[in-house]
Structures are given as structure tokens and as C-alpha cells.
ZARO-553216 format. One record per atom (N, C-alpha, C, O): residue in one letter; x, y, z. Coordinates in steps of 0.001 Angstrom, whole numbers, plus 500000, padded with zeros to 6 digits. Example, Ala and Ser with C-alpha at 12.3 -4.5 7.8 and 13.67 -1.06 7.14 Angstrom:
A513190494310507800;A512300495500507800;A513200496700507800;A514236496681508465;S512850497750507080;S513670498940507140;S512900500030507870;S513409501138508039;
//
This chain:
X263677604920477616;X264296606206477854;X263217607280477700;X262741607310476565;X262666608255478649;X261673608609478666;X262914610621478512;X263991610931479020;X262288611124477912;X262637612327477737;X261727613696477678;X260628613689477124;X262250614813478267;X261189615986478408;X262061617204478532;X263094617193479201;X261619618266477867;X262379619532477892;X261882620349479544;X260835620331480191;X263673621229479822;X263086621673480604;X262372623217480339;X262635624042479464;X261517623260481282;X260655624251481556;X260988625739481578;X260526626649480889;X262003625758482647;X262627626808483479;X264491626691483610;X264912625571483323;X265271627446483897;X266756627689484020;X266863626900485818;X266217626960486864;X267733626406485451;X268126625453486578;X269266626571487513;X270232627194487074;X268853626535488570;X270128626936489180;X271520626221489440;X271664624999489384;X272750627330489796;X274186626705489542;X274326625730490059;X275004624827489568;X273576625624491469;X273664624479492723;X272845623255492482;X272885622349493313;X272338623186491750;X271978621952491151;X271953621109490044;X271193620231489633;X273286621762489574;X273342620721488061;X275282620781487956;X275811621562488747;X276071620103487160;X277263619526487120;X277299619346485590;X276699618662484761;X278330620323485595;X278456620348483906;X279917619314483413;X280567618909484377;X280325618980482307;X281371618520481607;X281846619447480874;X282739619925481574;X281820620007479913;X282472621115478906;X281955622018479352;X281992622759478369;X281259622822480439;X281063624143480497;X279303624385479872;X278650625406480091;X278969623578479340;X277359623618478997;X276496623596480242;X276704622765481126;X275694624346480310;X274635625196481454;X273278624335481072;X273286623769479979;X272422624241481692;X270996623766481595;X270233625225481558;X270398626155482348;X268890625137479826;X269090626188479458;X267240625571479402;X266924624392479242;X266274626723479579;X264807626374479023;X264790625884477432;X265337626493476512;X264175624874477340;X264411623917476305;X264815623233475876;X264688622880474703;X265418622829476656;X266853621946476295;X265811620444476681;X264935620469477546;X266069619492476032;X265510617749475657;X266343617478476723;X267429618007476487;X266353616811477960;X266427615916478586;X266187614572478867;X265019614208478729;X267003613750479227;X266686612389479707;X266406612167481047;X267410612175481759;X265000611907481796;X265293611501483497;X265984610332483580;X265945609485482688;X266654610216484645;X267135609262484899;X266443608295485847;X265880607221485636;X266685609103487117;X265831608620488675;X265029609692489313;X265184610902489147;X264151609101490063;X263596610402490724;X263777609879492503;X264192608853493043;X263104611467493106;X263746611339494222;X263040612228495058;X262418613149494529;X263040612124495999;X262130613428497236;X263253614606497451;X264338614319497957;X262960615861497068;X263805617243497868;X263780617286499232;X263139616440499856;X264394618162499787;X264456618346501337;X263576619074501770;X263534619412502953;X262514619529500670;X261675620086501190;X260216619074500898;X259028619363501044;X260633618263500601;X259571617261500317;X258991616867498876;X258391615804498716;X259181617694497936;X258622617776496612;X259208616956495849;X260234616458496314;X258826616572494580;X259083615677493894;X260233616244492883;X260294617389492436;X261161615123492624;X262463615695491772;X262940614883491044;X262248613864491037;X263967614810490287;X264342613353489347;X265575614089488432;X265428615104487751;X266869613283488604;X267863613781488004;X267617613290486365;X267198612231485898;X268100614620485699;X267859614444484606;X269471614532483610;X270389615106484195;X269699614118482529;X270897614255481741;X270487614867480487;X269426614690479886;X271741615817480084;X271473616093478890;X272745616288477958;X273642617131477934;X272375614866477003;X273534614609475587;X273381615552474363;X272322616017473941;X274521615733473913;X274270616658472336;X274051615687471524;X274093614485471786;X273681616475469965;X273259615807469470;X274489614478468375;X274282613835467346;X275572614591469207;X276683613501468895;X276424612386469526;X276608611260469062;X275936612681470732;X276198611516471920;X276384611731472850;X275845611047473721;X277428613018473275;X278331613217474503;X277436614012475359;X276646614945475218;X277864613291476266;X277090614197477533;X277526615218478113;X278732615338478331;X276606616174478482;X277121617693478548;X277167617962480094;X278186618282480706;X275424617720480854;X275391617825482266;X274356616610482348;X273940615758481563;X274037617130484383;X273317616360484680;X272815617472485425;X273527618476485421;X271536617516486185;X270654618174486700;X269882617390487772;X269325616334487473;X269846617832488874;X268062617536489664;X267478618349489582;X268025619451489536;X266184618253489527;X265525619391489013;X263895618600489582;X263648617406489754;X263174619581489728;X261836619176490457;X260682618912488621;X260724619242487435;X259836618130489573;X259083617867488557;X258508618798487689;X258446618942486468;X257950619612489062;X257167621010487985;X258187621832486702;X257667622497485806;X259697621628486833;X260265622527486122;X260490621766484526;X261184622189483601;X259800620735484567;X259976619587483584;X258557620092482648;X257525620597483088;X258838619830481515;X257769619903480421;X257469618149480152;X258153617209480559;X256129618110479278;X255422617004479072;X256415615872478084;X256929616163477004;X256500614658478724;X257082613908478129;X257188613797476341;X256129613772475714;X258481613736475615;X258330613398474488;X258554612059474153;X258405611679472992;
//
């Protein structure tokens, strides 16, 4: 399970929340998969659980907006 905070604020159109939790700069993520954008660039859906367990959202999000693996 490889994990990395994000970088930058995700926009609305690319992430899917459960309780109403937003993808926020800093927030610890899990990638899941990665994947090519439509504009060609590199991307990889990422998840992010509290610190219970439960999962809050999910995100695609491009590589650059990703911080260095923890």
C-alpha cells in the first residue's frame, strides 16, 4: 500500500465523496491505479480513509498534484 499526501485541492469533477468529506492539501492518500488523462498526462486514482478505517472519497488526480511517497 503505497501512500502520499496531496499537493494541491482537487477539483469537484474529479473526486466522489461518501459523508460529504472534500479532498483537501494534505490529506494522506492511498493510490490505487494509475492511468493516462485525456490530455495525455499521467494520473492514478487515489483513496482517502479516516483515521477509523472508513473511507471518505476517492480522487483521480494527476501525478504532479501528489507529494513524495510515505
Amino acid at each position: 500500500m503505497i501512500q502520499t499526501r496531496l499537493i494541491v485541492n482537487i477539483p469537484d469533477e474529479r473526486f466522489r465523496t461518501v459523508n460529504g468529506i472534500v479532498p483537501k492539501t494534505g490529506d494522506l492518500v492511498t493510490i490505487d491505479q494509475g492511468f493516462t488523462f485525456h490530455d495525455g498526462k499521467a494520473g492514478c486514482l487515489v483513496h482517502f480513509v479516516n483515521s477509523d478505517g472508513s473511507f471518505e472519497y476517492e480522487a483521480e488526480v494527476y501525478e504532479s498534484e501528489l507529494g513524495q511517497n510515505e
